[in-house]
Residue, then its C-alpha position, 0 to 999 in steps of 0.5 A: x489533511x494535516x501532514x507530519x514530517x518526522x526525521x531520524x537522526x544517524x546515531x553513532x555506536x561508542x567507540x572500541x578501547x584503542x580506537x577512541x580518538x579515531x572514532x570521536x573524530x570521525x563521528x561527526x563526518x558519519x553523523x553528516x554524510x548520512x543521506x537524506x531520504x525523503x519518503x512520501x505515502x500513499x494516503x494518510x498514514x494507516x496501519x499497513x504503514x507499520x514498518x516504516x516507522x517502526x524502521x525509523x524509530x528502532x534506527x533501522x533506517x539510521x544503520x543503513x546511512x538514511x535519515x528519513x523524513x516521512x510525509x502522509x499523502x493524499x492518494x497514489x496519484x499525487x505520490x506518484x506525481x510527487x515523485x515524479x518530478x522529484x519532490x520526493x526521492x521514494x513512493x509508496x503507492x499503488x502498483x496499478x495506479x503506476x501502471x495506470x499513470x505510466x499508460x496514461x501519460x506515456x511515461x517510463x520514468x518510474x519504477x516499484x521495488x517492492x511490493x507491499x500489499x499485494x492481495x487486493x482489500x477490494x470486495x462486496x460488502x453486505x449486512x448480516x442476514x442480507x443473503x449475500x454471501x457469494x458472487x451471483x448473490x448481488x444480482x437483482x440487488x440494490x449497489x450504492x457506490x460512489x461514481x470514482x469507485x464505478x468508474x474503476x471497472x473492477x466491479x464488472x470485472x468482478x461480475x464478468x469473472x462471476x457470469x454475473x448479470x449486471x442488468x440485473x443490480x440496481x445502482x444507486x450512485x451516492x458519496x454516502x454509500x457506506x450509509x446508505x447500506x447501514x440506513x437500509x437503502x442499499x443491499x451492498x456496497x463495493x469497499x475495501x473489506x479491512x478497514x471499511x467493513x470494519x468500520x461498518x461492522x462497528x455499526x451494525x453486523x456484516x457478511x464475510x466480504x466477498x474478495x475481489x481476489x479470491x474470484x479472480x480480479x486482483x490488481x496490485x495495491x502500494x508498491x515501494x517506488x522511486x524515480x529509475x534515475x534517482x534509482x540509478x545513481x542512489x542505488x545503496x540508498x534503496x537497497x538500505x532502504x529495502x533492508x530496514x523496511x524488510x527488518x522492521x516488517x519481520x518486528x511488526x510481525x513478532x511484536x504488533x504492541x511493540x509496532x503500534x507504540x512506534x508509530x504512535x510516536x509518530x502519529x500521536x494524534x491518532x486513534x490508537x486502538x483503530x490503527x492497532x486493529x489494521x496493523x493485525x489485519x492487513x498483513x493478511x493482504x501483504x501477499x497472494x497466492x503466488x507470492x505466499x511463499x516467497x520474500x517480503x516485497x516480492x512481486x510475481x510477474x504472473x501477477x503484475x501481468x494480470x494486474x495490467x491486463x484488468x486495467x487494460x480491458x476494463x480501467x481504460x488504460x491504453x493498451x500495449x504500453x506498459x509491459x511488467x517489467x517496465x514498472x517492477x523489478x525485484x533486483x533491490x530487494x535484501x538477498x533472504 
């Protein structure tokens, strides 16, 4: 995976009549106290990644004093590790996978401030005609999954939660399980319902995906996240950054063409039309029920707390260590 790094320079805005000479002097030393964000994502940049660089491209980020660079990511848990020992002053990975690692590793060095896909893609995924169009339909049914993904233990809290009978399901662990549904090896699939059963859509078509959580197994996905030390002595910084993401969000919202051309000027080699795609349907997961109404970023506790409950019983994360307000807090987040 090849990673891009793209920095915004800090413009400075032309002078008012009688104050010309003061700022022409004083616009280098703005220009050079601008402050350098180096920002790591998740995975490799996709759709839900819209307003970050629509905050870079429209100078949101420049306005708050931030010249930002941003770099692809190859999972939550590198961003994590990343940030953790200070490769990179802010995150963006997955909220349970922070719990997970701050569990695992027995560490309390890092926090979210925001929450920004918080309605879990995960779900079933079947073709059309398959019968599978509601929970108890994948008993006595063929599972291909990859062994990462069974590993998790989201799809038997899925069964659990849906008095479903595994013994029942025949599981065929392969990496090829998206083929294995398409080539009819397979009855179903668990994967993320945008964008991997789009892509299966594209082949051949699907069932509605069964969402993990609407049947009541939600685990919190990317976060904003930053070390509670950089935190500490930057806390303009993340608030500047939360502002300009939090504007630039409101744009993508207004205008998806306008947000798919400054990320193209950003990812240029990518495929245009599949990112236009996951900029519209992803902003369906950026909040769940509890926080529909609420700001952008926003994370409820009742959410996160189930969140850490779900890896607890069936993740293995170690019990008792991570508690909500350890690994969140809204404080940063823009004032609405």
């Amino acid at each position: 995976m090849r990673e891009q790094m793209n920095r915004v320079f800090r413009s400075v805005a032309a002078p008012l009549f009688g104050l010309a000479v003061a700022a022409a002097l004083a616009a280098p030393t703005m220009a050079a106290e601008a402050e350098k964000v180096s920002v790591r994502l998740a995975f490799t940049a996709g759709g839900i990644d819209a307003p970050i660089f629509v905050a870079a491209g429209k100078g949101y980020f420049a306005a708050e004093g931030l010249d930002v660079t941003i770099v692809d990511g190859d999972g939550s848990t590198g961003t994590i590790q990343a940030v953790g020992n200070g490769s990179f002053n802010i995150g963006i990975a997955g909220l349970g996978a922070l719990a997970q690692a701050s569990a695992t590793a027995g560490f309390d060095i890092i926090t979210a401030v925001a929450g920004l896909v918080q309605k879990d893609p995960s779900s079933i995924i079947a073709l059309k005609g398959s019968g599978i169009t509601k929970p108890k339909d994948i008993e006595g049914k063929r599972f291909a999954t990859e062994a990462g993904n069974l590993s998790d233990g989201m799809i038997t809290a899925f069964a659990e939660a849906n008095g479903i009978d595994m013994n029942t399901v025949k599981i065929i662990v392969t990496d090829a399980y998206q083929q294995a549904l398409l080539k009819g090896d397979a009855d179903f699939i668990n994967g993320w319902a945008n964008p991997d059963g789009d892509h299966i859509a594209a082949h051949a078509p699907i069932e509605e995906p069964i969402l993990f959580a609407d049947h009541g197994v939600n685990i919190l996905g990317s976060s904003v996240i930053v070390r509670k030390d950089y935190l500490a002595g930057h806390e303009a910084v993340v608030r500047g950054f939360l502002k300009a993401l939090t504007k630039a969000h409101d744009d993508v919202l207004a205008d998806p063409a306008e947000a798919l051309k400054y990320f193209m000027q950003y990812r240029p080699d990518f495929n245009a039309e599949a990112i236009a795609g996951e900029i519209k349907v992803m902003e369906k997961y950026r909040k769940t029920a509890r926080t529909i109404d609420k700001p952008f970023g926003y994370v409820d506790a009742e959410d996160l707390s189930q969140t850490i409950s779900l890896l607890e019983k069936y993740s293995g994360m170690p019990k008792g260590f991570v508690k909500p307000e350890m690994i969140y807090t809204g404080a940063y987040l823009p004032t609405p």
